[in-house]
ZAKE-430165 format. One line per field, with one value per residue (C-alpha): residue in one letter; x, y, z. Coordinates in Angstrom, 1 decimal. Last residue first. Layout:
BEGIN
residuo A,...
u X,...
v Y,...
w Z,...
//
This chain:
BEGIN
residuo X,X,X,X,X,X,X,X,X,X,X,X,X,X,X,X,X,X,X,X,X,X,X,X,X,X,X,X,X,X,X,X,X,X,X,X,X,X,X,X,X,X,X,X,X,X,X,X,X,X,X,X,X,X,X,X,X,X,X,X,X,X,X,X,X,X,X,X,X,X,X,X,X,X,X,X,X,X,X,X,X,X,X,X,X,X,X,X,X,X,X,X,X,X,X,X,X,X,X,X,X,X,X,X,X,X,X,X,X,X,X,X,X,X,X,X,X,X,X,X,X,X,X,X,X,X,X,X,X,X,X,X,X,X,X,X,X,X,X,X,X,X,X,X,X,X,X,X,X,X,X,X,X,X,X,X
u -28.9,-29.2,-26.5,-26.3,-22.8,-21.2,-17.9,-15.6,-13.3,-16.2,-16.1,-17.7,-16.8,-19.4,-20.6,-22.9,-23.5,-25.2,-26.5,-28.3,-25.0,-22.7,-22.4,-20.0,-20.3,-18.5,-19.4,-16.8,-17.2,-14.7,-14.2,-12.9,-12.0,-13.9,-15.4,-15.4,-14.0,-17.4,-17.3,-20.3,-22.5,-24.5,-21.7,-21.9,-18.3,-15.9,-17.2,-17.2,-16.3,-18.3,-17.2,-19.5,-17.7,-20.6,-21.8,-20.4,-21.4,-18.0,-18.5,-21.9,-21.4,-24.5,-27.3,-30.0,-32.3,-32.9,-29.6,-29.6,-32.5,-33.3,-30.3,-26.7,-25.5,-27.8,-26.4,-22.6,-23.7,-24.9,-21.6,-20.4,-24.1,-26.9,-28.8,-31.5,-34.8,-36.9,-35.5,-38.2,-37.6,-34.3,-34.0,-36.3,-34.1,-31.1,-32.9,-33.7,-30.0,-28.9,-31.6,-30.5,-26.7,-28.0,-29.3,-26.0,-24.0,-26.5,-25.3,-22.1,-22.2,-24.2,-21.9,-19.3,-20.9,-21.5,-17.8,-16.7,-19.4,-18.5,-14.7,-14.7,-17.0,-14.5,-11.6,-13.7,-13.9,-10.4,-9.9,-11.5,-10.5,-6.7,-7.5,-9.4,-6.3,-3.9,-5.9,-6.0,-2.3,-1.3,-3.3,-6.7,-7.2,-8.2,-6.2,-8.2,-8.6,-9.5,-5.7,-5.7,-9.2,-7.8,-5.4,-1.6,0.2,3.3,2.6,0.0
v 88.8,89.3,87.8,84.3,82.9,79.3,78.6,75.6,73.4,71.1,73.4,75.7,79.7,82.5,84.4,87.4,89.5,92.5,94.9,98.0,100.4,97.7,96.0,92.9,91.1,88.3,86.2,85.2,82.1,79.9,76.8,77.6,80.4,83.5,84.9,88.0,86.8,86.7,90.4,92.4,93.3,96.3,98.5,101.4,102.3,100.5,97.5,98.2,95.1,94.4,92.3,89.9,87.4,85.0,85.4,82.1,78.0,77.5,74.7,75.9,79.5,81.4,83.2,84.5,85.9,89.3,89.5,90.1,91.9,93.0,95.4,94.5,93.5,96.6,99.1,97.8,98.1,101.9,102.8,100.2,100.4,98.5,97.6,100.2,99.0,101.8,101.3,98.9,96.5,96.7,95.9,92.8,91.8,91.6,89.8,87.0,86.9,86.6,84.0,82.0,82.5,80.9,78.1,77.8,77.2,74.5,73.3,73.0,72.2,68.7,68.1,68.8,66.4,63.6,63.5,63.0,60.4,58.5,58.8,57.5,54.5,53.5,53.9,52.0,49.5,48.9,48.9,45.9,44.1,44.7,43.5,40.5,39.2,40.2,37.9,35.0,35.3,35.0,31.5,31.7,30.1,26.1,23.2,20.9,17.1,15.0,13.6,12.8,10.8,8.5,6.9,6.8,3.3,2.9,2.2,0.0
w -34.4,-30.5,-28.9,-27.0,-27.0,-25.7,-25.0,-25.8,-23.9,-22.1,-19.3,-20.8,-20.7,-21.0,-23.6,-24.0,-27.2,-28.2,-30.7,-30.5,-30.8,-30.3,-27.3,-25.5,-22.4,-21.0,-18.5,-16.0,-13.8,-16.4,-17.9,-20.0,-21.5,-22.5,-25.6,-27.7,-30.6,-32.5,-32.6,-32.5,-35.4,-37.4,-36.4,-34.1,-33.0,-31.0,-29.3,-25.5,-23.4,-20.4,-17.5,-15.4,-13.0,-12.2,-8.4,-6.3,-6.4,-7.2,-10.1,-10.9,-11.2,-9.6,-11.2,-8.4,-11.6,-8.6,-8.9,-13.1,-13.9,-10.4,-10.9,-9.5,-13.2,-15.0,-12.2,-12.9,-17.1,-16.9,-18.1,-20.6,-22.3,-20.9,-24.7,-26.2,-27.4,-25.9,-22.1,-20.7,-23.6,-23.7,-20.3,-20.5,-23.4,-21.4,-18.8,-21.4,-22.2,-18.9,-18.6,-21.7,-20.3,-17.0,-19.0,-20.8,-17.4,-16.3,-19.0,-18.7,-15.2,-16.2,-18.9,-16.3,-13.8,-16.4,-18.0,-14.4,-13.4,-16.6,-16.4,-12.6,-13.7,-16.1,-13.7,-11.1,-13.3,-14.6,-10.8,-10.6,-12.9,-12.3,-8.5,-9.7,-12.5,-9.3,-6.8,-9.1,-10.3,-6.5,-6.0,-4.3,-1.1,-0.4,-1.1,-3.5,-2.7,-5.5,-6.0,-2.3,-2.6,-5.3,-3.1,-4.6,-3.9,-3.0,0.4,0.0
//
């Protein structure tokens, strides 16, 4: 009998998980949670983004509200503070999605009265800032995605 191999030792399995095993679940694993973590990401700024674009449909909205009250004309450079602390704009309660704080509003004047405003007045992104250019009775707002590119609302 001794040199004899029994049938029930050759069945028998030693428990735990070999070192391959374990690495081949880790690797897994985290490709997962990389996956995932792209996903959320891509979500939450496509989420900011346009959150961001609403905001500039409002500012835009607001802008025409002025006009309407003011016989067509546009804030100008100088009335422009009073416009962005007005009921037009902070009564709207706009806030920057990614630092939940007041968008940065500047105002660029466009010289003389020409029929249209520059399309290079725009902002990086992503940004707070909303950028504001006029021309005569012509306008146009932009503000900074996060998504690389910015979006403008003017009215043409």
């Amino acid at each position: 009998m001794k040199g004899r191999i029994k049938v029930s030792n050759l069945l028998k399995k030693e428990k735990g998980f070999t070192l391959i095993e374990i690495v081949l679940v880790l690797a897994i694993a985290g490709l997962l949670l990389v996956i995932v973590f792209l996903a959320v990401s891509g979500a939450q700024k496509s989420r900011r983004d346009s959150q961001r674009k609403n905001d500039l449909s409002r500012i835009a909205a607001q802008l025409e509200n002025y006009a309407s009250n003011t016989n067509g004309d546009y804030p100008t450079v100088a009335n422009w503070g009073a416009f962005t602390t007005s009921n037009y704009i902070s009564g709207a309660n706009l806030k920057d999605p990614s630092t939940a704080g007041s968008y940065d509003f500047t105002v660029a004047a466009v010289a003389g009265a020409t029929a249209t405003v520059p399309a290079a007045v725009t902002t990086a992104a992503p940004t707070a800032q909303v950028t504001y250019a006029i021309s005569g009775r012509t306008y146009q707002v932009c503000i900074g995605l996060e998504q690389g590119t910015s979006s403008c609302r003017d009215n043409k």
